[in-house]
C-alpha positions as CSV (number, residue, x, y, z in Angstrom):
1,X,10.4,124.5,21.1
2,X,14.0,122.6,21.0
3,X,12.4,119.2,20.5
4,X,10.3,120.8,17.5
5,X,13.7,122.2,15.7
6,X,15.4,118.9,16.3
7,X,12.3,117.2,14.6
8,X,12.6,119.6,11.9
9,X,16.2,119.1,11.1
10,X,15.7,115.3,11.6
11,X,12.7,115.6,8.6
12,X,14.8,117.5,6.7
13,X,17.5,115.1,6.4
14,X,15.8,112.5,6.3
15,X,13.8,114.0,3.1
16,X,16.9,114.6,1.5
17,X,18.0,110.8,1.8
18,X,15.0,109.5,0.5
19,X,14.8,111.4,-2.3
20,X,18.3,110.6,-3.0
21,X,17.2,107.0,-2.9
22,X,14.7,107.2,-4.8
23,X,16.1,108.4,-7.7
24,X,19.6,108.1,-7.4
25,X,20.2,104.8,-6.6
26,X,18.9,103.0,-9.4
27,X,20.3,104.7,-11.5
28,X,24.2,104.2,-10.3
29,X,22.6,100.6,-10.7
30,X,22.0,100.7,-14.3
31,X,25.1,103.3,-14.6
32,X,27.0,100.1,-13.9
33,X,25.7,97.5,-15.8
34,X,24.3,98.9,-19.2
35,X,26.0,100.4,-22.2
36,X,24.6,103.5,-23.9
37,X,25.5,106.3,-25.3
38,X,28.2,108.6,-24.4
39,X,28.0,111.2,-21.8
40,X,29.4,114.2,-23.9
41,X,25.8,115.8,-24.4
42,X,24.9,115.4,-20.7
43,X,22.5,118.3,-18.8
44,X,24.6,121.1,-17.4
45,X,23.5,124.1,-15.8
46,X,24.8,127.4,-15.5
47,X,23.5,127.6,-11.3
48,X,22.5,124.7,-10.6
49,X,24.5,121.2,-9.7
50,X,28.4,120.8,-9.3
51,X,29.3,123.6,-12.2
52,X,33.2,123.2,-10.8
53,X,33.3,120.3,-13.3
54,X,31.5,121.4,-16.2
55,X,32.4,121.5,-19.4
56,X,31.1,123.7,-22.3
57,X,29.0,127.3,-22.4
58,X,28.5,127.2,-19.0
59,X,31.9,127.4,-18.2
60,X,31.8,131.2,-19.4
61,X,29.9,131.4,-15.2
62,X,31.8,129.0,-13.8
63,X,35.1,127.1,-13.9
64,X,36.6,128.7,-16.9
65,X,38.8,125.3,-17.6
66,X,35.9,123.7,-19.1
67,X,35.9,125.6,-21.9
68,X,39.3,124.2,-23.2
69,X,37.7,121.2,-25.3
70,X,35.6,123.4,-27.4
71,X,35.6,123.0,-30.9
72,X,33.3,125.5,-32.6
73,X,31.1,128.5,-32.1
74,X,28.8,128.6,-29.6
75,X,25.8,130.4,-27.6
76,X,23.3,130.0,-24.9
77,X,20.7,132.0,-22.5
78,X,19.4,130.9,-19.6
79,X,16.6,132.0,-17.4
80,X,16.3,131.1,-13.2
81,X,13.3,131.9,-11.3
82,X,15.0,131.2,-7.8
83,X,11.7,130.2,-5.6
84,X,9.0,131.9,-8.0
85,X,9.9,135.2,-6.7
86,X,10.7,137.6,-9.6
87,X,12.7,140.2,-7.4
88,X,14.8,137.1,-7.2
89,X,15.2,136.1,-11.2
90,X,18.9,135.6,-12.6
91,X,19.4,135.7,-16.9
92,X,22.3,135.6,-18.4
93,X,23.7,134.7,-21.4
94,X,26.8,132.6,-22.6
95,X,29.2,132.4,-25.9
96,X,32.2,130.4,-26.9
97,X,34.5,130.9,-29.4
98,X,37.8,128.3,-30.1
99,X,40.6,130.7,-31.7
100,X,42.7,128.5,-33.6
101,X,44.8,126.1,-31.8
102,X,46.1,128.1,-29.5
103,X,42.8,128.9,-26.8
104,X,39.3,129.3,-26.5
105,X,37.4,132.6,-25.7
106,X,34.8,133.0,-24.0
107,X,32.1,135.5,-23.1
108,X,29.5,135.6,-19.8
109,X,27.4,137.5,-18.2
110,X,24.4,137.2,-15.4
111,X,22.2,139.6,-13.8
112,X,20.5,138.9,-10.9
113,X,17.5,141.4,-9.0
114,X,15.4,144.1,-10.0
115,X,15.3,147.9,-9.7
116,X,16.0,148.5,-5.7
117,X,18.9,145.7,-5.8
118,X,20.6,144.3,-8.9
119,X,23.9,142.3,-9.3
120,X,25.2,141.8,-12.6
121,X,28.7,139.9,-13.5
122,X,30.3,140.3,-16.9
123,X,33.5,137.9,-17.6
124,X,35.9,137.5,-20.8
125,X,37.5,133.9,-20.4
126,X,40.5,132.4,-22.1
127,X,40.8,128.4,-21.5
128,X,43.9,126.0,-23.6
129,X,44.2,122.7,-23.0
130,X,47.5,121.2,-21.8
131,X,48.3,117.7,-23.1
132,X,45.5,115.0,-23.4
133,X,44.9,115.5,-19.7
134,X,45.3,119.2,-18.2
135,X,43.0,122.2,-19.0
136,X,43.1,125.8,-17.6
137,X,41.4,128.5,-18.0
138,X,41.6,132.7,-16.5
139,X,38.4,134.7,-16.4
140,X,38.7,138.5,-15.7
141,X,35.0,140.0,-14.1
142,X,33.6,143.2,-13.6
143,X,30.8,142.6,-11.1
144,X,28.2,145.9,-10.3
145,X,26.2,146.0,-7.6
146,X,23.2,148.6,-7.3
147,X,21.1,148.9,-4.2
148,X,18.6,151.8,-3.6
149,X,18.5,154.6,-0.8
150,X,21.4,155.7,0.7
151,X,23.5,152.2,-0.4
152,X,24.4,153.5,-3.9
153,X,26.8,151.7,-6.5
154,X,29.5,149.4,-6.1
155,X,32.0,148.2,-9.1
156,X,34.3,145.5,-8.6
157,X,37.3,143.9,-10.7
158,X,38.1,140.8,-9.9
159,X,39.3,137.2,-11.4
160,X,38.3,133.7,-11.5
161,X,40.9,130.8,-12.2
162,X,40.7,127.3,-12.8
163,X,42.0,123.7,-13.9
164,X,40.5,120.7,-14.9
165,X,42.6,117.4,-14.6
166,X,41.9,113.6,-16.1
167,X,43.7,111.6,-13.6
168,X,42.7,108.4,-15.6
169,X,39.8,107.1,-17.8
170,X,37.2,107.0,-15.1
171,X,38.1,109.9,-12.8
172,X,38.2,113.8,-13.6
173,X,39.2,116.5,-11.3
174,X,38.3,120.6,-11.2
175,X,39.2,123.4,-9.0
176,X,38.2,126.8,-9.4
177,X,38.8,130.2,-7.0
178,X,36.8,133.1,-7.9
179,X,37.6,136.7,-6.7
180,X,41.1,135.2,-4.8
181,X,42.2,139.5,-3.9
182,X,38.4,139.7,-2.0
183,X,38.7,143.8,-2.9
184,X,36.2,146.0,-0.9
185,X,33.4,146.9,-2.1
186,X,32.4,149.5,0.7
187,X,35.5,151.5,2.3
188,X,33.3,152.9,4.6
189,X,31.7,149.9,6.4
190,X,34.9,147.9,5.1
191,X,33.1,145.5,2.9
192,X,34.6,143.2,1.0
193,X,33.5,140.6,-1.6
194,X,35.1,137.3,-0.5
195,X,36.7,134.7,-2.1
196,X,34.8,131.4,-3.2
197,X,36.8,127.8,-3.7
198,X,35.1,125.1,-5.5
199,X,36.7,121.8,-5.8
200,X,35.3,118.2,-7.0
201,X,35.9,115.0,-8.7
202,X,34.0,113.2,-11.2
203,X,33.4,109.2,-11.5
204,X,32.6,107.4,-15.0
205,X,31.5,104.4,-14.7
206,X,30.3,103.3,-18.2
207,X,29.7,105.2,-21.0
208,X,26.5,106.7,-20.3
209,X,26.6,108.2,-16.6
210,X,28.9,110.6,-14.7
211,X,29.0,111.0,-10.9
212,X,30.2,113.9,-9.4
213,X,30.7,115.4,-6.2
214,X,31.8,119.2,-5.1
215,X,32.7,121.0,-1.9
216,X,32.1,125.1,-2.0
217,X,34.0,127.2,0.3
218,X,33.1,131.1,0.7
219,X,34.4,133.8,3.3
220,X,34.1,132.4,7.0
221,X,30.7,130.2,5.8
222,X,30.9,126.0,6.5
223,X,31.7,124.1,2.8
224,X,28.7,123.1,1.7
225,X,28.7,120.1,-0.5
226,X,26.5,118.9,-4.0
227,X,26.4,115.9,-5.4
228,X,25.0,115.1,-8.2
229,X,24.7,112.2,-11.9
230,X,24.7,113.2,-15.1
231,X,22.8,110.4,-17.2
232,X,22.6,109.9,-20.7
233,X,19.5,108.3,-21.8
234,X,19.5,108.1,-25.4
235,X,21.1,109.7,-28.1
236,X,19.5,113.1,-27.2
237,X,17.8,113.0,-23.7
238,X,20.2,113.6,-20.7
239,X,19.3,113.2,-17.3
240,X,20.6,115.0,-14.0
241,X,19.5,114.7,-10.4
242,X,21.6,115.7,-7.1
243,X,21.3,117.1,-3.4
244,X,22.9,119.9,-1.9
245,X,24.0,121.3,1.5
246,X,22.6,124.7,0.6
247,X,19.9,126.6,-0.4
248,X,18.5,124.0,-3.0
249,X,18.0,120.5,-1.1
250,X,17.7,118.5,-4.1
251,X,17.3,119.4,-8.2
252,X,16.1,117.4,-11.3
253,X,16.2,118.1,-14.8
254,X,16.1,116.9,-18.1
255,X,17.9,118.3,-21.8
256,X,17.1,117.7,-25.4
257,X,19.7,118.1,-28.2
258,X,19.2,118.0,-31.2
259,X,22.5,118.8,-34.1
260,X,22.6,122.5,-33.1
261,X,20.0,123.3,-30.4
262,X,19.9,121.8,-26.9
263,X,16.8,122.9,-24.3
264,X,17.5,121.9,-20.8
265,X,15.4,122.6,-17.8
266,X,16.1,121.5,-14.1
267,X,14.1,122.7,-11.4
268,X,15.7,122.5,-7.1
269,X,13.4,122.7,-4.3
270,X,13.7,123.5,-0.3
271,X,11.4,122.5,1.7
272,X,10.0,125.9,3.2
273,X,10.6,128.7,-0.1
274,X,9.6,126.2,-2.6
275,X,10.5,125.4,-6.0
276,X,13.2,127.0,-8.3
277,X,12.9,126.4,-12.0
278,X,15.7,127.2,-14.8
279,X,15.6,126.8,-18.6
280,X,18.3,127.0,-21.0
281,X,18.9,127.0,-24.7
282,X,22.0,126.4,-26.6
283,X,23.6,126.9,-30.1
284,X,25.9,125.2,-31.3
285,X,27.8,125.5,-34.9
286,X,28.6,122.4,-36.2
């Protein structure tokens, strides 16, 4: 019985390098040697991939400092069938708005579950940019949790802060720290919803590719770590591919933009639940 769990693990890893091979590889080949276009309408996705460095309508879900460089209006959905189980499903939506000069708004929320558990997360972010090089963002939650029987319903307000730093033309850094007070959500049992750290750093090697890598802390739980490139093959196709050290092993996706829309879908997969599709669509007023 221990040799089969030791083969297992073995397999697994060794699944998750050849993949990464496979794909990844190459392209930090031709990241390095050809010029394209530029990485500003790469693939990002609201759950999937290191979202501690993302800029954009995601942000609203994630690290709220990459909202900061947003220019105009902006919306998106999204849609995430975590291993083709419904009772497992996650929408949410996403909107932007820059006020002025002096921040950006921003406005997310998520549900995840169906009617005998359901999480849902509502945020209102403000991001500003800081110099040429620093951006920060605040994000203030309400996060409601409903489970059936004798469970009930739990409300939460918490917080999620974070920065986003160039420290020079090839290398970005991001750090975000959601729910930092870790309030209870159960007096009772004493319950508590802990705190998550996210921290990574970003590579550009030409004008075409990004590399990233991001280390996610939560509660008493080992860091699990993502990395992932973003790669821009033409004017309007972007590219992303990356393993993780959690529940989705390794991902792959693909967006379209056009002048307004984008449509992006990346689907993860583990080994023994299967696969985990998500689609997104985004507005954008020009």
């Amino acid at each position: 019985m221990q040799c089969n769990q030791i083969f297992q693990t073995v397999f697994k890893m060794n699944f998750s390098i050849r993949w990464f091979g496979f794909w990844i590889v190459p392209l930090f080949v031709l990241s390095t040697q050809v010029k394209s276009q530029s990485v500003s309408n790469k693939a990002w996705f609201p759950l999937t991939g290191t979202v501690v460095l993302q800029q954009g309508i995601w942000s609203t879900l994630n690290n709220p400092a990459g909202l900061a460089g947003a220019e105009a209006f902006g919306a998106g959905v999204f849609y995430k069938n975590r291993w083709l189980l419904r009772e497992l499903a996650t929408t949410g939506f996403g909107m932007v708005l820059p006020a002025k000069d002096f921040a950006v708004l921003g406005l997310g929320y998520q549900q995840t579950g169906y009617t005998a558990f359901k999480r849902q997360q509502t945020g209102i972010s403000v991001a500003r940019r800081f110099g040429s090089s620093v951006s920060a963002g605040l994000r203030f939650e309400m996060l409601a949790l409903h489970i059936d029987e004798d469970y009930g319903n739990a409300n939460v307000f918490t917080m999620t802060a974070g920065i986003q730093i160039k420290l020079t033309s090839q290398l970005r850094w991001g750090m975000s720290v959601f729910n930092p007070s870790q309030p209870k959500i159960n007096d009772a049992l004493n319950e508590r919803l802990y705190a998550t750290y996210k921290t990574g750093i970003s590579f550009i090697p030409g004008e075409h590719a990004e590399w990233n890598i991001q280390v996610t802390k939560t509660g008493n739980t080992k860091e699990l770590v993502t990395a992932a490139i973003n790669y821009h093959i033409s004017k309007r196709i972007g590219f992303t591919a990356g393993v993780s050290g959690g529940a989705e092993p390794v991902f792959m996706g693909f967006s379209f933009n056009s002048s307004r829309f984008e449509i992006a879908t990346v689907t993860s997969y583990h080994e023994l639940m299967g696969f985990s599709p998500q689609l997104t669509l985004i507005w954008n007023k020009k």
